[in-house]
C-alpha positions in Angstrom: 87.7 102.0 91.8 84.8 104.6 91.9 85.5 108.2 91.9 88.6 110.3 92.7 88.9 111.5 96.3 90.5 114.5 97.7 93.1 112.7 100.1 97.3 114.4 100.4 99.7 112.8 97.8 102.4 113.2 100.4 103.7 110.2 102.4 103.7 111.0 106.1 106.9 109.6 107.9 105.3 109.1 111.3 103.0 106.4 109.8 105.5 104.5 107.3 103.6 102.0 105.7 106.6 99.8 105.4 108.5 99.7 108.8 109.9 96.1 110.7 108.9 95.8 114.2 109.3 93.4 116.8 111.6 92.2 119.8 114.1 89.5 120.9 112.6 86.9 123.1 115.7 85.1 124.8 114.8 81.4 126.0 118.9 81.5 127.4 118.8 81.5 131.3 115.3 81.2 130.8 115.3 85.1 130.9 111.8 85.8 128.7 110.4 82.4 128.0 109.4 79.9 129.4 109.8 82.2 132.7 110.9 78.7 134.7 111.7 75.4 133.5 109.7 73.1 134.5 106.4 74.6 133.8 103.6 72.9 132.2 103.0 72.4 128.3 99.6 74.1 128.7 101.2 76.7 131.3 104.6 77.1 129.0 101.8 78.0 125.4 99.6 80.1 127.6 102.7 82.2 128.2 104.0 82.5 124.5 100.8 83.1 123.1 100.6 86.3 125.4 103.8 87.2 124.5 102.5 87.2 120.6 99.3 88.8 121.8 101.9 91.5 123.6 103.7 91.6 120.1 100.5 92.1 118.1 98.7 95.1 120.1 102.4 96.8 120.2 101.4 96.5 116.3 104.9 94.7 115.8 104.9 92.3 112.8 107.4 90.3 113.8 109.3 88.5 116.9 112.8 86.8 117.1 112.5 83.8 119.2 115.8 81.6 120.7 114.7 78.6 119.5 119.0 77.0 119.8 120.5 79.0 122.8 123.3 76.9 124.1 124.1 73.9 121.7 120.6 72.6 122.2 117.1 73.0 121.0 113.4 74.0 121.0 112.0 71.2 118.7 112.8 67.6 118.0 116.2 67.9 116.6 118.1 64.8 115.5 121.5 66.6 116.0 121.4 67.9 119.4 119.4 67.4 122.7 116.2 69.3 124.6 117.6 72.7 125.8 116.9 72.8 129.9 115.1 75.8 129.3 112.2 74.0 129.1 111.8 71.1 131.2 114.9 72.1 133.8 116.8 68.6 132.8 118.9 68.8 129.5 117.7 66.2 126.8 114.0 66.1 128.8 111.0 65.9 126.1 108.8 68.7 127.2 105.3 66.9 125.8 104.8 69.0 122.7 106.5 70.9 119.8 107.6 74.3 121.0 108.8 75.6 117.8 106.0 73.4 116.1 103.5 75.5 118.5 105.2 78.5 117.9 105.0 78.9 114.1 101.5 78.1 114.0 100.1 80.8 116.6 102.9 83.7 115.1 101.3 83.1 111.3 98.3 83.1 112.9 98.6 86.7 114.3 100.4 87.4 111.3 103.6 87.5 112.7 107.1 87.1 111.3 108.5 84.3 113.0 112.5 84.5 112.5 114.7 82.0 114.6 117.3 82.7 116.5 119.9 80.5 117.4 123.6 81.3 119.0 125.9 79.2 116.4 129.0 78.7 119.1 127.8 78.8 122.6 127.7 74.7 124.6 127.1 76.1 128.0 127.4 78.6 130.6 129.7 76.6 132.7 132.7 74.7 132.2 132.5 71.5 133.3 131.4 69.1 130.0 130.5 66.2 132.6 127.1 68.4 133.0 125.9 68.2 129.7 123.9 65.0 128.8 125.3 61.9 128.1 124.9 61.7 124.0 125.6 65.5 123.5 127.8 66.2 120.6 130.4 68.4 122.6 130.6 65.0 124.9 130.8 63.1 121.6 133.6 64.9 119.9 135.5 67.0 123.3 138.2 67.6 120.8 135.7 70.5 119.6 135.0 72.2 122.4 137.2 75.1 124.7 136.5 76.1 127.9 136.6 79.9 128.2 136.5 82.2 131.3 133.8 79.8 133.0 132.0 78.3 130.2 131.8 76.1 126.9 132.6 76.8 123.3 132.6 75.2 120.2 135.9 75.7 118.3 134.9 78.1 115.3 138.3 77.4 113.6 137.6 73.6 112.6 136.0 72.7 109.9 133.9 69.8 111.4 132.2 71.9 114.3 131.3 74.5 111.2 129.2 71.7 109.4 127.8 70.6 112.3 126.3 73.8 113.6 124.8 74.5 110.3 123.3 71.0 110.0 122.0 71.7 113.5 120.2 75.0 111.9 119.0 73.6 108.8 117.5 71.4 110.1 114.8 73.4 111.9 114.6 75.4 108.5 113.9 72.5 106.6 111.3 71.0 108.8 109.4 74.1 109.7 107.5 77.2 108.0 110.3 79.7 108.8 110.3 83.3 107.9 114.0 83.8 108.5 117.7 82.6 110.3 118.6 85.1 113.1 122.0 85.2 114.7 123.1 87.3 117.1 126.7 88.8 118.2 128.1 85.8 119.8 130.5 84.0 117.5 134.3 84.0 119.2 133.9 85.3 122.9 134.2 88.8 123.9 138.0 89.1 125.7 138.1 88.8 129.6 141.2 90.4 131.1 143.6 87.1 132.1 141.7 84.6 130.1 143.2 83.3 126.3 140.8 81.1 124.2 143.1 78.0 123.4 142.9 77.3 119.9 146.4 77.4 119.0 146.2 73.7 118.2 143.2 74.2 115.2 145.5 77.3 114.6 148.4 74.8 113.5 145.7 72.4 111.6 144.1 74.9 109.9 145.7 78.4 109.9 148.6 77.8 106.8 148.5 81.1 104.6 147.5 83.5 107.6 150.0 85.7 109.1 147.9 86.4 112.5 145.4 84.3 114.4 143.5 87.0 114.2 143.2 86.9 110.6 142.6 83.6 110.8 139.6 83.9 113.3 138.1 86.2 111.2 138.1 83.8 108.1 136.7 81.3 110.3 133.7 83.6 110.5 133.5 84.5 107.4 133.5 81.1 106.4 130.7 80.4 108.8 128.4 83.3 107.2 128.9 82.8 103.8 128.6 79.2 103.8 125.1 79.3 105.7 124.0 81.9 103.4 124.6 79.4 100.4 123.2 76.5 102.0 119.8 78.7 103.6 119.6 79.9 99.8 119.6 76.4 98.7 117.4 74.8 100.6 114.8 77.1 101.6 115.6 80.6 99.1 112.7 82.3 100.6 114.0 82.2 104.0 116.0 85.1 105.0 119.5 85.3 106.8 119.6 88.3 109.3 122.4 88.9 112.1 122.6 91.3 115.3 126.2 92.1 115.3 128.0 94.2 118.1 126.9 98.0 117.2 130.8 99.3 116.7 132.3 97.8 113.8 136.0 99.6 114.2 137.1 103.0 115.6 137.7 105.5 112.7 141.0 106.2 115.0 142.3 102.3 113.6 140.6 102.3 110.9 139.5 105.3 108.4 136.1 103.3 107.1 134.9 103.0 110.9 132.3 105.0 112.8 133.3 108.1 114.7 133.5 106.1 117.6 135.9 104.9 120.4 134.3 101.7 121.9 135.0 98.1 121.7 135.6 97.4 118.2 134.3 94.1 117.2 136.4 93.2 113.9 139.6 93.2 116.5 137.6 92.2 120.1 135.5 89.1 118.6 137.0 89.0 115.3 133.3 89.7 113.4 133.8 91.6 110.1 130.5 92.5 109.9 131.1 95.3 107.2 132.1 92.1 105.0 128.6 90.8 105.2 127.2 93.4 104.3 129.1 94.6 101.9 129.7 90.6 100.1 125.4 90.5 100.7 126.3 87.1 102.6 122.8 88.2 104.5 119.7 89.8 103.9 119.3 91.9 107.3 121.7 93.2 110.0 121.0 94.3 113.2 123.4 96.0 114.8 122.8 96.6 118.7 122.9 100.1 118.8 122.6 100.1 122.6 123.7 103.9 123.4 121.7 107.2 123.3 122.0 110.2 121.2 124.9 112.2 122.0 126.6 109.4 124.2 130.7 110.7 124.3 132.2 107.5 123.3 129.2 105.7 121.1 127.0 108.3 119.9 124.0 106.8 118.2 123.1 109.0 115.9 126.7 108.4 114.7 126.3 105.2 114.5 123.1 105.4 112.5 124.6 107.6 110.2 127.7 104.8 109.2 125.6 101.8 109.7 123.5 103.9 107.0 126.3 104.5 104.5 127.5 101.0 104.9 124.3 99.3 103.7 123.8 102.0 101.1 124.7 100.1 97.4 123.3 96.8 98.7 120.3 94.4 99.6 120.5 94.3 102.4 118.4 95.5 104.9 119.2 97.9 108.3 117.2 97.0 111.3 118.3 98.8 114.5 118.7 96.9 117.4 117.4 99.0 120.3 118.3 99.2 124.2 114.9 98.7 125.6 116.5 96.8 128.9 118.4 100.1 129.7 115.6 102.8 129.9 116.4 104.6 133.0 120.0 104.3 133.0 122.2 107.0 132.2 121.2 109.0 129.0 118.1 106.9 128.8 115.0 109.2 129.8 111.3 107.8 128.8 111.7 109.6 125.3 115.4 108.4 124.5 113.8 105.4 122.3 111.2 107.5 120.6 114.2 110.0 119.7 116.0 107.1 118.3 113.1 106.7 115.7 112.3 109.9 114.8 115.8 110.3 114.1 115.4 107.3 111.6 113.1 109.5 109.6 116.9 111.4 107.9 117.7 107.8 107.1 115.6 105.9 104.2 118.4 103.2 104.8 116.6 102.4 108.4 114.0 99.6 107.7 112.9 99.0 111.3 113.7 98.1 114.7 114.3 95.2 117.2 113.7 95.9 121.0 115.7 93.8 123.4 113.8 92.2 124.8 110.9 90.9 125.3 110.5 91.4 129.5 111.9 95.3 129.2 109.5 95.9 126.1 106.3 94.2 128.5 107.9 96.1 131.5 107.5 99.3 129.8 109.3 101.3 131.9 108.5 105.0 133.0 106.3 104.1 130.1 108.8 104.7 127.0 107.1 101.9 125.1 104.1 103.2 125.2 105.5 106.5 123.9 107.1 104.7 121.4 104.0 103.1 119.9 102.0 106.3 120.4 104.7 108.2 118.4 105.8 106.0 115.9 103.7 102.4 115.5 100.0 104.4 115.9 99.4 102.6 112.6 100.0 99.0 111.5 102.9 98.5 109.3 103.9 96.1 106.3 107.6 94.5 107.3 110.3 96.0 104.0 110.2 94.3 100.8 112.3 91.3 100.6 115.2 91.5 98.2 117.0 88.1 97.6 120.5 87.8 99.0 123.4 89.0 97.1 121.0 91.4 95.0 119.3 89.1 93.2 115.4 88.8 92.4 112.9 87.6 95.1 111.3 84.3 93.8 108.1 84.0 93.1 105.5 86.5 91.2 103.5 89.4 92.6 100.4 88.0 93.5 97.6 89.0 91.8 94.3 91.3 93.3 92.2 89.7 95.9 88.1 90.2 95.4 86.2 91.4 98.2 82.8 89.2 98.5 81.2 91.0 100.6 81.5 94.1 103.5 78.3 93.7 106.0 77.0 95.4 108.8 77.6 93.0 112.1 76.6 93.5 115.8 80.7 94.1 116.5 81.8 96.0 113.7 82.0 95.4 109.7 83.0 92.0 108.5 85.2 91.5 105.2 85.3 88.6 103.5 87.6 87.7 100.5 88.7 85.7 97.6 92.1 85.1 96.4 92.6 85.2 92.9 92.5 82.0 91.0 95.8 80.0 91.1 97.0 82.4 93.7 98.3 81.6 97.3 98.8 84.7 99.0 100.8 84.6 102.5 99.0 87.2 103.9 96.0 90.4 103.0 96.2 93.7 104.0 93.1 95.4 104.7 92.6 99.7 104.0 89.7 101.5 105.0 88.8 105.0 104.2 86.6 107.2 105.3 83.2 107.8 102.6 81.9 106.8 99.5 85.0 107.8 96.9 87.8 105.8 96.8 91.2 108.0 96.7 93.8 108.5 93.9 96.5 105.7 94.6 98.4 107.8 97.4 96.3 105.9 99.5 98.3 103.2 99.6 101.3 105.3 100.3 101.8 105.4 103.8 99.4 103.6 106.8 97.2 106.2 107.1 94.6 103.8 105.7 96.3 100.5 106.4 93.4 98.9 108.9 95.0 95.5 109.8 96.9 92.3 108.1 95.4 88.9 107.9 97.5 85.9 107.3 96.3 83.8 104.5 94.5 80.3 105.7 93.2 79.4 102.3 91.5 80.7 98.7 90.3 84.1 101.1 90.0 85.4 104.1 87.8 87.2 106.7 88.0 89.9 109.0 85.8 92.0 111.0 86.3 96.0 111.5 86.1 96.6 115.0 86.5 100.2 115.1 83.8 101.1 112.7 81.5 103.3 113.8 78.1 102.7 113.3 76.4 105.5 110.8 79.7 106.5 108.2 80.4 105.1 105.3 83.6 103.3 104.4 85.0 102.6 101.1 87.2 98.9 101.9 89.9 97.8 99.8 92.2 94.5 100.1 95.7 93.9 98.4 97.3 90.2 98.6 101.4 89.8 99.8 103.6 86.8 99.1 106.5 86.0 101.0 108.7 88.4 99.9 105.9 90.9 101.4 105.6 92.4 97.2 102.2 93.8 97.5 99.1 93.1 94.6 97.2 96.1 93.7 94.1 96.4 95.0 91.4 94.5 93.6 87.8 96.2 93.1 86.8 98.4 96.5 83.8 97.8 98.8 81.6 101.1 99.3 79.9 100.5 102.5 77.1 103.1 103.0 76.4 104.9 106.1 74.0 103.0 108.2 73.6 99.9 105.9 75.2 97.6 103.5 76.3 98.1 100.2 74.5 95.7 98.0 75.3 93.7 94.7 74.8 90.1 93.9 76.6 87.7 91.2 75.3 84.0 90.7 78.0 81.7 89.9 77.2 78.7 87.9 80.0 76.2 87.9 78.4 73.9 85.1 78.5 75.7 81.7 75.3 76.0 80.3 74.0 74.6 83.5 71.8 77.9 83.8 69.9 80.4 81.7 69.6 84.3 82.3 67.1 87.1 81.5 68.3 90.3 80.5 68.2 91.5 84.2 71.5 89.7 84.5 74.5 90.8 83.0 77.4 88.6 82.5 80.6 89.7 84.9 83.8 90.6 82.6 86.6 91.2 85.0 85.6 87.6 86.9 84.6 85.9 83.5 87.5 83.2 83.7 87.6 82.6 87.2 84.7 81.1 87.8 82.8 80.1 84.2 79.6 81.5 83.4 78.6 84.5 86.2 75.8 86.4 86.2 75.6 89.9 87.8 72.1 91.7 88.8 72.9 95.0 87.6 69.2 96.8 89.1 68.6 99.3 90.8 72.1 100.1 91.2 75.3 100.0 89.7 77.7 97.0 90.5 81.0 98.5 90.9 81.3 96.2 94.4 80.5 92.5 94.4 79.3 90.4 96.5 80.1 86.0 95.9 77.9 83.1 96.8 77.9 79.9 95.0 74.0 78.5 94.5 74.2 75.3 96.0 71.0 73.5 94.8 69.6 70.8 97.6 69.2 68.0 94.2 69.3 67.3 90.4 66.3 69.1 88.8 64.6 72.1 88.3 64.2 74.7 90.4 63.6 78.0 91.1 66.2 80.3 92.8 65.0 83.6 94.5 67.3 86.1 95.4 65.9 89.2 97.6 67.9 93.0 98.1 67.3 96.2 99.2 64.6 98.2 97.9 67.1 101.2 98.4 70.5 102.1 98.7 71.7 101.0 102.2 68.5 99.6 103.3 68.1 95.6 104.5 66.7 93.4 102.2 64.7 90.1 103.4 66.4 87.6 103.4 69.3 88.0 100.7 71.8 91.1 101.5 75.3 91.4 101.2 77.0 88.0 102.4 73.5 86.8 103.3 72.8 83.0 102.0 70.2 83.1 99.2 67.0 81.6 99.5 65.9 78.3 97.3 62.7 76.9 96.3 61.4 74.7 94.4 59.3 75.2 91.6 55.5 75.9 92.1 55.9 76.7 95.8 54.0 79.9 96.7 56.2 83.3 96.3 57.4 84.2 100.1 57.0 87.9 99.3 58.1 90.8 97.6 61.1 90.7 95.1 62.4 93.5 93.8 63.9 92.4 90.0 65.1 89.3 91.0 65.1 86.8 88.2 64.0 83.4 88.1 66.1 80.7 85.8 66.6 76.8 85.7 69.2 74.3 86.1 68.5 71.1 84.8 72.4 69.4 85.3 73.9 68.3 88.5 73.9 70.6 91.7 77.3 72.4 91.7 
């Protein structure tokens, strides 16, 4: 760091620097993607990838995508057949990977990419001859209930609850998943005249409870906590987040509820979602907070406030499930949704928000999205810290400080290039840029006032280019490395980018010991001494506060001579070396090609490294 700048030490709430963001995208019914069945494999990745592109310049950092809607799937699953979302025939290979697909192009926006599958759900019809041939529920019918016009799985026998999670798992095992998602769907919700027959796994299964109600909520329970233990052993990393009905119970029945009187989950569809957060069975909920402020029988600032106090004392984070598919309904005017946030501001407990979904959030209608982003996501934004379930310690280490190599001057903007720290493997970089020469005290990483952009990490470093540079200021770059957990590295050493040119240093790294000999115009690096062997820094005409790697790559075994050009001045253009220019080689005895300006000449008489 060079110099102390004047910047505010106070965090500003509008631009959290931590902050979830995304939206549901519901493959069910085929109701956000793919927008028909049927459709191409080129046509059905052009559409995701603009739905990621969507999610990216909303500056979301995540998306929850349905990848197991009804008893089915999105990728080559041993346990249960192709979901007719895709193809418009159940079991029907649709000629590529979608979830395969899908994980590569989220990373490589550097998006979340959390799962979502419906654990309970066969169909939305009734008739079991409909489903394909092989298909578990056709397999084992003794599992399955038909329910005002549709198919369940029986979540009170043991059997279907193994199966479903094998079902999971194995998509968690087999691909780079940043978390589980479920949503609210577990037993059905009531339909006036309709009873969900399972008095007979009742009689099985229900000895020692004195209600089937009880009983149905065990059941859940059971599911939960035994999916958090198995996601934890497989893949501990991987989060466990659920999007539970936004009531809980009625303070009226019970006096821990929410000052509400609406529908209350824990009796309707026997979810005792208070439990898991309270046991830490998950890492996120999201309850669907699907009402506006002041609404007379669910008022969400009410329900803020208690889904607040309930996570309060735990690890587990509260991400708001938002009614994006009901702006301009009753009590949802264009700023309803940017109220919602800003009300989140009282409420440190709030990590983020989920928009449902995907079509409503595109839609943007009377333009609350775009309110929403201008008010609250005008910056890019880190997703929370990652505790591990049940409070215990993330894995893994905080990775260590990335090294910029070089910050130059292109015809689009300013390109960044980076190295990872040796024996590091970030999952991702984030990028800060601020405006001169000084580098600010650390409250520059307090908020996204500075946060540029994140890169997800394809190797040893990185590169990105700095579109919205403006040609003539100077910039001062910095880069921090995140692991999974999103734990953020300090920065390593910042890049001063001068107004109008680049900023200029040069090391030569030798990867044979010994392999090359130095004049006193080079001094030897100390913070990068181990990573590389023997470097050598040119230290004239300037100070070197801001490095710039290359590797000399010598075209044979021998001697030669190695010429490295800069600017004769601070932010000028040397020829041909500059920043993240290539130098220039030749051999011994060739005439010079013009001026140098104190660059040194030195031998290397092993092997070309």
């Amino acid at each position: 760091m060079v110099g102390m700048g004047s910047l505010s030490n106070r965090a500003d709430p509008a631009k959290p620097k931590r902050q979830f963001r995304g939206f549901w995208l519901a493959t069910v019914a085929n109701l956000d993607w793919p927008s028909r069945p049927g459709l191409t494999p080129d046509a059905q990745q052009a559409e995701l990838r603009g739905w990621l592109d969507l999610a990216r310049r909303l500056r979301c950092n995540a998306v929850v995508v349905q990848v197991r809607p009804s008893a089915d799937a999105l990728w080559p699953s041993p346990y249960e057949p192709w979901s007719a979302v895709l193809t418009g025939r159940q079991g029907g290979h649709p000629g590529y990977d979608p979830l395969g697909y899908l994980v590569t192009e989220a990373h490589a926006r550097d998006l979340e990419l959390h799962a979502w599958c419906n654990p309970y759900r066969v169909a939305s019809h009734a008739d079991p001859a409909r489903l394909v041939a092989d298909h578990p529920a056709r397999r084992h019918p003794e599992w399955v209930i038909a329910y005002a016009g549709r198919l369940y799985y029986d979540p009170g026998r043991p059997a279907v609850r193994s199966f479903v999670q094998d079902a999971m798992l194995d998509a968690i095992a087999h691909y780079d998943l940043d978390a589980l998602h479920w949503d609210d769907y577990f037993y059905p919700y009531p339909v006036a005249g309709e009873s969900f027959a399972d008095q007979a796994s009742f009689a099985a299964y229900g000895a020692g409870f004195d209600s089937l109600a009880a009983w149905r909520r065990h059941n859940v329970d059971l599911l939960v906590a035994q999916m958090s233990d198995r996601l934890r052993a497989v893949k501990p990393w991987v989060r466990f987040g659920i999007s539970p009905f936004g009531i809980w119970r009625n303070a009226a029945t019970d006096p821990l509820g929410s000052r509400t009187s609406g529908l209350q989950s824990y009796d309707a569809i026997h979810a005792d979602s208070r439990r898991w957060v309270r046991e830490q069975w998950i890492d996120y909920i999201t309850p669907q907070l699907y009402w506006h402020i002041g609404h007379p029988d669910a008022d969400y600032a009410e329900l803020v406030r208690w889904w607040s106090a309930t996570v309060s004392g735990t690890s587990v984070e509260l991400i708001v499930g938002q009614p994006t598919y009901r702006v301009g309904g009753t009590g949802q005017d264009p700023a309803e949704l940017s109220r919602h946030l800003t009300l989140h501001h009282s409420y440190p407990q709030v990590r983020g928000d989920l928009q449902f979904s995907g079509k409503d959030v595109r839609a943007d209608r009377l333009g609350a999205v775009s309110r929403l982003v201008a008010e609250h996501y005008a910056r890019p934004a880190l997703p929370p810290v990652a505790a591990g379930r049940g409070g215990l310690p993330a894995p893994g280490v905080t990775p260590a400080p990335p090294a910029i190599t070089a910050a130059t001057r292109t015809p689009t903007g300013v390109r960044l290039d980076w190295l990872a720290a040796t024996g590091t493997t970030p999952t991702s970089y984030a990028l800060y840029r601020c405006p001169g020469t000084d580098v600010a005290d650390p409250t520059v990483f307090d908020d996204a006032r500075h946060l540029l952009a994140t890169v997800r990490s394809t190797g040893v470093g990185g590169s990105f280019t700095d579109a919205t540079a403006a040609t003539g200021s100077a910039y001062t770059y910095l880069v921090t490395a995140l692991d999974r957990q999103h734990r953020e590295s300090p920065a390593g050493p910042a890049r001063v980018l001068a107004a109008g040119g680049d900023a200029f240093s040069v090391i030569v790294d030798n990867r044979t010991p010994g392999g090359f000999t130095a004049s006193a115009a080079w001094g030897t690096s100390s913070w990068s001494a181990g990573r590389y062997g023997a470097d050598y820094r040119f230290t004239s005409p300037q100070p070197v506060s801001d490095p710039a790697w290359f590797t000399v790559t010598l075209p044979a075994a021998g001697s030669h001579r190695v010429e490295v050009w800069h600017p004769a001045a601070a932010g000028g253009r040397g020829e041909p070396v500059g920043a993240g220019r290539r130098p220039h080689h030749r051999r011994r005895g060739t005439p010079d090609p013009g001026r140098l300006t104190g660059a040194d000449l030195f031998s290397q008489r092993s092997d070309p490294q």
